[in-house]
VMD Tcl script that draws the C-alpha trace (Angstrom):
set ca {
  {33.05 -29.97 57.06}
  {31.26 -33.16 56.42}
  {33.20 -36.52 55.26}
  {32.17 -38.08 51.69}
  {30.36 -40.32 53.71}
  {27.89 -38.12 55.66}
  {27.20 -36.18 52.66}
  {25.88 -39.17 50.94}
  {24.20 -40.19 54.10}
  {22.15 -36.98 54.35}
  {21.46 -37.34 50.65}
  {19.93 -40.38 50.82}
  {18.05 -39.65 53.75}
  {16.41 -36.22 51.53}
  {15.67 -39.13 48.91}
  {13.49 -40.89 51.50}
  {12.21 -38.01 52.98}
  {10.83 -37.02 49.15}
  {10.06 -40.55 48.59}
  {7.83 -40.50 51.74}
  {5.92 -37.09 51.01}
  {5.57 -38.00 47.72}
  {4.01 -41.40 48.72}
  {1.73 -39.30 51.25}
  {0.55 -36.75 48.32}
  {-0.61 -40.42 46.30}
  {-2.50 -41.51 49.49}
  {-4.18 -38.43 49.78}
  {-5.56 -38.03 46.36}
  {-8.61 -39.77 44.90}
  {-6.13 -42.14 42.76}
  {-7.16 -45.81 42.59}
  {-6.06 -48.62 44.64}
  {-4.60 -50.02 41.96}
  {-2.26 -46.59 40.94}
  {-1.59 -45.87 44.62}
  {0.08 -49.40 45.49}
  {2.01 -49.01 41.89}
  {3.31 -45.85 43.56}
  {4.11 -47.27 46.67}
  {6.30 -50.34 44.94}
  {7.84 -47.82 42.46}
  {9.40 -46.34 45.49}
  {12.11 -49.94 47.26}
  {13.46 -50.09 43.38}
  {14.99 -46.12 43.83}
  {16.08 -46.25 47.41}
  {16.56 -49.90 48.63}
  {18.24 -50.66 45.31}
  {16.52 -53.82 45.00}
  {15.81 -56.39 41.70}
  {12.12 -56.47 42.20}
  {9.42 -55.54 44.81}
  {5.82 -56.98 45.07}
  {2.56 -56.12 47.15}
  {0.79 -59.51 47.35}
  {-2.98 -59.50 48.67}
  {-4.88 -62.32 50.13}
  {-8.07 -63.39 48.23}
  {-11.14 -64.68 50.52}
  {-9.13 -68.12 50.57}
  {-6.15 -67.30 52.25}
  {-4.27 -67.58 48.57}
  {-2.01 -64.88 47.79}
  {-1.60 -62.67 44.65}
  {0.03 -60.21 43.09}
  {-1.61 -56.94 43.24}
  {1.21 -54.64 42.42}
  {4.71 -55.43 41.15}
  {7.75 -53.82 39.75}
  {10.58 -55.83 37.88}
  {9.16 -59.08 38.96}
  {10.43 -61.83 36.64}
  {7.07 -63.15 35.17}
  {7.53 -66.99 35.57}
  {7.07 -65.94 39.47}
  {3.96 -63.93 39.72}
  {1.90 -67.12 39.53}
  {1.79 -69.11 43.11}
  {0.42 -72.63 43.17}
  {-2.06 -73.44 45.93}
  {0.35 -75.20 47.86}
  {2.91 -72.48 47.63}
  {0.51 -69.92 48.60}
  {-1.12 -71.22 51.57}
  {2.64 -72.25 53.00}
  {3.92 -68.40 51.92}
  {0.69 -67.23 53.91}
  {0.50 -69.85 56.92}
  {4.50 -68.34 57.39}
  {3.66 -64.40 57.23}
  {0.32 -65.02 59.69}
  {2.21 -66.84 62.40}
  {5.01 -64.82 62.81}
  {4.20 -61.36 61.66}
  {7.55 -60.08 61.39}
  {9.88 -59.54 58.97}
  {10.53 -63.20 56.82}
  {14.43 -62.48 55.93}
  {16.23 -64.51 53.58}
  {19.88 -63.80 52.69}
  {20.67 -66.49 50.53}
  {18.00 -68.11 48.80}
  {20.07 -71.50 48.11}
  {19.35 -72.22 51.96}
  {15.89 -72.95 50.92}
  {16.19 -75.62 48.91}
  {18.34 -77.40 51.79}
  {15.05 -77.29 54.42}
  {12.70 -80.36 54.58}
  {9.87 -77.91 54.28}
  {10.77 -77.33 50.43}
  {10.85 -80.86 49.37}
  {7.63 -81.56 51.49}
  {5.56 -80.69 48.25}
  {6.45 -81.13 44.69}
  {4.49 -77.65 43.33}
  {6.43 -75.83 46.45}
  {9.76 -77.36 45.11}
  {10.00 -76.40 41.37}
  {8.72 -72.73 42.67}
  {11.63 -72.24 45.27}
  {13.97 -73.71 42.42}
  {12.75 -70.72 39.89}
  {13.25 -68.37 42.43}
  {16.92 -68.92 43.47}
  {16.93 -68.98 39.43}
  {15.92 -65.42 39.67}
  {16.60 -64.25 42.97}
  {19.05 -65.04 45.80}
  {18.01 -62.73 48.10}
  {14.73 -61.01 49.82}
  {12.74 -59.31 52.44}
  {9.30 -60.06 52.96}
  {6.85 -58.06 55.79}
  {3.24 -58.67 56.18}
  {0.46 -56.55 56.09}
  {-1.84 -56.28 58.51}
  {-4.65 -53.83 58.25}
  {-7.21 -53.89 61.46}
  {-4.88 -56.66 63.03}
  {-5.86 -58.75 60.16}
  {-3.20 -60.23 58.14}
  {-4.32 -58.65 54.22}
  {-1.03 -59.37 52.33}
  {3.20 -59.27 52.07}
  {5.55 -56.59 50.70}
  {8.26 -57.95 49.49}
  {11.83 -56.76 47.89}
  {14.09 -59.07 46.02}
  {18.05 -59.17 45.20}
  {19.68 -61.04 42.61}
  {22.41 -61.47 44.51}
  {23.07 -62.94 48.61}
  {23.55 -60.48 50.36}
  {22.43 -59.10 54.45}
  {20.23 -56.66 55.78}
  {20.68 -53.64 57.31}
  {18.55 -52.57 60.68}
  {17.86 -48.93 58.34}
  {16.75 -51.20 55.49}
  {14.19 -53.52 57.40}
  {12.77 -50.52 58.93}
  {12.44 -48.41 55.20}
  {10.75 -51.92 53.86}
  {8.50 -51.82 56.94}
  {7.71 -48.22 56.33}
  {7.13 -49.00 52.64}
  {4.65 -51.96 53.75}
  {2.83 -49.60 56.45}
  {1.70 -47.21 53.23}
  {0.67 -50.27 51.62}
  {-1.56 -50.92 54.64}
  {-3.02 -47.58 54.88}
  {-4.08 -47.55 51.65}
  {-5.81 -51.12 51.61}
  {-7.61 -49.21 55.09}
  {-8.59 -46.28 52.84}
  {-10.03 -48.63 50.20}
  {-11.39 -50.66 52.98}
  {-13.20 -47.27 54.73}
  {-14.66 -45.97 51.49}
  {-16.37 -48.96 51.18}
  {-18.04 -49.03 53.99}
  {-18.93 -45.30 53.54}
  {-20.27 -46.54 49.72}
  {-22.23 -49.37 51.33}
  {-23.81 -46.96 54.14}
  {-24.44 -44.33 51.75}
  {-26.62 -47.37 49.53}
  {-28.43 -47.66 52.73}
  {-29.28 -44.63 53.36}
  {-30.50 -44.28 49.86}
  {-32.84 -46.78 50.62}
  {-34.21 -45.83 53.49}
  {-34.66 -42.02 52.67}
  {-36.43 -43.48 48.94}
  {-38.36 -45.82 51.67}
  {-39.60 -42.94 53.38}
  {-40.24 -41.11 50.10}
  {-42.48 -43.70 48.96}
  {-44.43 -43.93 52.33}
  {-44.41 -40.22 52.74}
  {-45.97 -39.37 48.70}
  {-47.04 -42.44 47.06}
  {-48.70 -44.11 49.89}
  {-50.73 -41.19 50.88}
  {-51.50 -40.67 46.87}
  {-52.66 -44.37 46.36}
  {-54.83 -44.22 50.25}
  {-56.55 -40.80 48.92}
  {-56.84 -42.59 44.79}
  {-58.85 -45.72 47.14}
  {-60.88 -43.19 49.13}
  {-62.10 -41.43 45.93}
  {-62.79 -44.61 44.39}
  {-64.97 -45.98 47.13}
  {-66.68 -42.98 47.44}
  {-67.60 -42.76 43.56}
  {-68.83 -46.76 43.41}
  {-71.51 -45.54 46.36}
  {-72.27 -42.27 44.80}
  {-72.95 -44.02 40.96}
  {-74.53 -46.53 43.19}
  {-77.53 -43.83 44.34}
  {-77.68 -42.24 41.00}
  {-75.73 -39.14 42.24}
  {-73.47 -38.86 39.09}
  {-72.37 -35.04 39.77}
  {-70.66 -36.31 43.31}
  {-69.48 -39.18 41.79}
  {-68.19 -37.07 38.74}
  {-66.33 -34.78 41.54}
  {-64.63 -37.53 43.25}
  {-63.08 -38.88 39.92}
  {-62.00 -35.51 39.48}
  {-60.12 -35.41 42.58}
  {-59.27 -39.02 41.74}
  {-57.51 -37.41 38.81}
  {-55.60 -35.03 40.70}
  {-54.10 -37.40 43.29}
  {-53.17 -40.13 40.13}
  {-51.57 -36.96 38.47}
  {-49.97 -36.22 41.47}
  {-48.75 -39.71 42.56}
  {-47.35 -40.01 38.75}
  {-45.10 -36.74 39.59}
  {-43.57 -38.36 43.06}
  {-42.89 -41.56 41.58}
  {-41.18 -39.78 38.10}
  {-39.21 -37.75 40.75}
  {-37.91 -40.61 42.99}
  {-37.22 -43.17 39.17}
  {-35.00 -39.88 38.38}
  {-33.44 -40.11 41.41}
  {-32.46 -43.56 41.27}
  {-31.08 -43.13 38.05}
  {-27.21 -41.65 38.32}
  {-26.45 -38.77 35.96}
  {-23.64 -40.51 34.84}
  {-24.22 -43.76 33.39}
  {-25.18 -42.68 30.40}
  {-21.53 -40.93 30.16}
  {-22.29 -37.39 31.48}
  {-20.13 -34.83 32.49}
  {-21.38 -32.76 35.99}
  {-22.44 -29.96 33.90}
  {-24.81 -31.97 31.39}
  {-26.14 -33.66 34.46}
  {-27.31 -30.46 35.86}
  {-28.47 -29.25 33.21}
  {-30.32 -32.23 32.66}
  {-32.15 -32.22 36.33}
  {-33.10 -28.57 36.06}
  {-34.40 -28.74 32.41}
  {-36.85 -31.24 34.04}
  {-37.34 -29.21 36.97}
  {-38.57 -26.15 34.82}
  {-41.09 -27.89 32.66}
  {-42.39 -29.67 35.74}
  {-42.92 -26.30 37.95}
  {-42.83 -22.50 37.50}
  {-39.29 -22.64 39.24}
  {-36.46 -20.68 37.27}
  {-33.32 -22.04 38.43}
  {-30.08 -19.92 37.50}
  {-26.53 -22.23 36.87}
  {-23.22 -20.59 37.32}
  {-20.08 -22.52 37.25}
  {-17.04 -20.83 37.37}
  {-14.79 -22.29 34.12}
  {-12.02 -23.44 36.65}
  {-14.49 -25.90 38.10}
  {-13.22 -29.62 36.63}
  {-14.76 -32.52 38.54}
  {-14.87 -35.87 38.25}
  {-15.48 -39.60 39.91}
  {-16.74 -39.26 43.33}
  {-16.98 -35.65 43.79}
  {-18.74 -35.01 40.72}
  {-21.24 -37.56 41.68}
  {-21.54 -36.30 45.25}
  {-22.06 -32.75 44.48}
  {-24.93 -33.45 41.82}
  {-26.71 -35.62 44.12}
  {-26.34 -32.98 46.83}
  {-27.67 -30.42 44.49}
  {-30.18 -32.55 43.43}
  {-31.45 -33.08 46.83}
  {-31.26 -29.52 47.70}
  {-33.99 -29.07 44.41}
  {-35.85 -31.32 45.69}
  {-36.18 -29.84 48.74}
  {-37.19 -26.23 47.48}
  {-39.52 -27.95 45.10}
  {-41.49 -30.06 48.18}
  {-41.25 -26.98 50.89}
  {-40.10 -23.34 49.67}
  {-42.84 -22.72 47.16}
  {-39.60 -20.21 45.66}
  {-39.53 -18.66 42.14}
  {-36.47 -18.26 41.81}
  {-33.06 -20.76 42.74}
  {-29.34 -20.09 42.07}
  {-27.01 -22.48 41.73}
  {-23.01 -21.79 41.95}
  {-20.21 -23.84 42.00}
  {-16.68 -22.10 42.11}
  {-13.21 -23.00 43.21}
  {-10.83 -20.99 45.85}
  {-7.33 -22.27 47.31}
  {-7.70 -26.05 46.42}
  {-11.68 -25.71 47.63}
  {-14.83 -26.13 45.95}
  {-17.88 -24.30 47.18}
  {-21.18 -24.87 46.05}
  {-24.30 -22.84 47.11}
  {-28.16 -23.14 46.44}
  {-30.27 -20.11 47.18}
  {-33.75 -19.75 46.64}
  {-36.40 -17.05 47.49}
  {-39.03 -19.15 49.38}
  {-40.29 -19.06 52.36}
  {-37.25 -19.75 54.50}
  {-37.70 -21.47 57.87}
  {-36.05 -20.96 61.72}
  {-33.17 -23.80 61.85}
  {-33.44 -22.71 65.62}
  {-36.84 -24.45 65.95}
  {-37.72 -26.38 62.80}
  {-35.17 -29.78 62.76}
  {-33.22 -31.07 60.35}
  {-34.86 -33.65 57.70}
  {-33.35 -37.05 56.14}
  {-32.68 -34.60 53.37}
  {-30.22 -31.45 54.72}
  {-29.82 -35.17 57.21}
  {-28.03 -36.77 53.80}
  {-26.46 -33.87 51.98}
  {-24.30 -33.36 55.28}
  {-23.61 -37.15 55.31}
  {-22.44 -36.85 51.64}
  {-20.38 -33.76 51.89}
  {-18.34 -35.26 55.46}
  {-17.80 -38.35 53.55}
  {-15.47 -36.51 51.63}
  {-13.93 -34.42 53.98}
  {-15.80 -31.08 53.28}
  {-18.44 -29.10 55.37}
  {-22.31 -28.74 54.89}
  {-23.97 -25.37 56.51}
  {-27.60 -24.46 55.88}
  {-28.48 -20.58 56.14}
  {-32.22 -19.23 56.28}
  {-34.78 -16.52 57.37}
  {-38.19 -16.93 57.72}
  {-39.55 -15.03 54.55}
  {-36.23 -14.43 53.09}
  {-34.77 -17.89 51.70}
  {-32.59 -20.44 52.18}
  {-28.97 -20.57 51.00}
  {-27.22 -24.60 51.51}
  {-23.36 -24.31 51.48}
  {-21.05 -26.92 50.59}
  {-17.20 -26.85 50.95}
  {-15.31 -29.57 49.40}
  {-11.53 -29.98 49.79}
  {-9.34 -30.86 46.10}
}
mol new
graphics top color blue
foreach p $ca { graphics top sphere $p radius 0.5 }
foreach p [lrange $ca 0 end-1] q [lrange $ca 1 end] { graphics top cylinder $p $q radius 0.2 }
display resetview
């Protein structure tokens, strides 16, 4: 039978365990930075019993700041300069645990009366707080910030608390790692962009404006001799390649333009693209979204533009009729599939372009697959599976 004490030692160590998964489930989601470290600092209040707990950040100038707090008395989430750069010069050296149990020693070291600003700051906090535990963050072996829980009263540490604080501050770190890895996928994926609207441009609009200087040369010599029916049939074709050209570049603007800054939902951007689609082409493209399907942020943005490059692919290549477009949702899975009755191709022999290159990137980038199905003669179907 277990003693009073073991029973509320296995409670408390379900609390963490919850605590932990729950923390997990917040890291895993497509929350912001901001709501996942609010999460995280929620959590030292409810099992460490603490005053006050703060994730501090450091700026581009070594200066720390408060980027997440809970109960923090507000006369302390301001740091002076001086204050600051001491707090961080402490946490970078060491890297270990700073662990105070009586705040009052502070104000008894030389290094608090060194500097006037880093005086009055240690005097508010023994105002506030007597005790705390502060662990830096280091993300990439690069010091980013400090967790750090306070007490209002002295008091020791525990081994089993350090190591829950640590815990508590690794979370923190994976999540500035996240944020940090998303960025770099956003600034690749701008790259990409370019390059692939690069190669548009080169590929379309260069060869339109070479053939538009062709015609024209050819139609000065022509009026030149006094043949005005050859000159009159290389304006013509003039015409055609300007018309053309116009097309490309109204195709590439469009796709520079995200569906959503003018406040669009996935659904109105779609409809949008292939409303412009079908009055530029004979193409009849056929929308199905199941009603379940409710996506937002990132995802929404990524599945348009992967749906918007798949159109553009069976507009440039397939010369289909018909395209269907579903988007449905299965076990905590989107999949999305384009199918259209062109010509189809042999992935076997015919490679990959930057296209079906970039709606793979796109999908991966958020965890999900990319397949591409097709038969000479018989179609193409692009498959995306997204995890939610």
């Amino acid at each position: 039978m277990l003693t009073h004490a073991a029973d509320s030692d296995l409670v408390q160590h379900r609390h963490t365990i919850d605590s932990m998964h729950n923390v997990l489930r917040v890291l895993n989601s497509n929350r912001s930075l901001d709501e996942i470290l609010g999460h995280i600092i929620a959590q030292p209040g409810q099992l460490l019993h603490c005053d006050a707990a703060a994730i501090y950040c450091l700026d581009k100038d070594q200066h720390f700041y408060i980027q997440a707090s809970k109960g923090m008395d507000a006369s302390l989430t301001q740091f002076h300069d001086s204050v600051s750069k001491s707090f961080a010069e402490q946490l970078t050296a060491s890297r270990e645990p700073n662990i105070v149990s009586d705040c009052a020693h502070l104000l008894q070291m030389d290094w608090t009366h060194q500097d006037g600003e880093r005086l009055a700051y240690v005097q508010n906090l023994v105002r506030h707080y007597r005790a705390y535990v502060a662990v830096p963050i280091i993300v990439r072996d690069e010091m980013r910030g400090a967790l750090m829980v306070y007490y209002r009263q002295p008091r020791t540490f525990s081994s089993d608390e350090i190591s829950l604080v640590t815990a508590f501050r690794d979370q923190a770190a994976l999540a500035l790692e996240n944020t940090w890895l998303h960025e770099q996928i956003r600034q690749m994926a701008i790259a990409d962009e370019r390059d692939r609207i690069a190669r548009d441009l080169h590929d379309s609009g260069d060869q339109a404006l070479y053939g538009i200087t062709l015609c024209t040369e050819a139609s000065i010599r022509y009026l030149a001799s006094g043949d005005n029916t050859a000159a009159s049939q290389r304006l013509q074709q003039m015409q055609g390649l300007a018309k053309e050209a116009l097309h490309e570049m109204r195709s590439l603007i469009y796709r520079l333009h995200s569906p959503f800054l003018a406040g669009r939902n996935l659904v109105e951007a779609l409809q949008a693209r292939i409303a412009a689609i079908e009055v530029q082409s004979d193409l009849r493209i056929d929308l199905q979204i199941a009603e379940d399907v409710q996506l937002s942020g990132s995802i929404a943005e990524a599945i348009c533009r992967i749906i918007q490059e798949a159109l553009n692919n069976v507009l440039k290549h397939s010369h289909a009729h018909v395209v269907t477009v579903s988007l449905q949702c299965a076990e905590r899975r989107l999949d999305v599939a384009i199918r259209d009755d062109g010509d189809g191709f042999d992935p076997r022999i015919q490679p990959r372009g930057f296209g079906l290159m970039h709606m793979a990137e796109r999908a991966q980038a958020l965890g999900g697959s990319f397949t591409v199905e097709s038969t000479l003669g018989l179609g193409t179907t692009v498959r995306v599976a997204l995890p939610l």
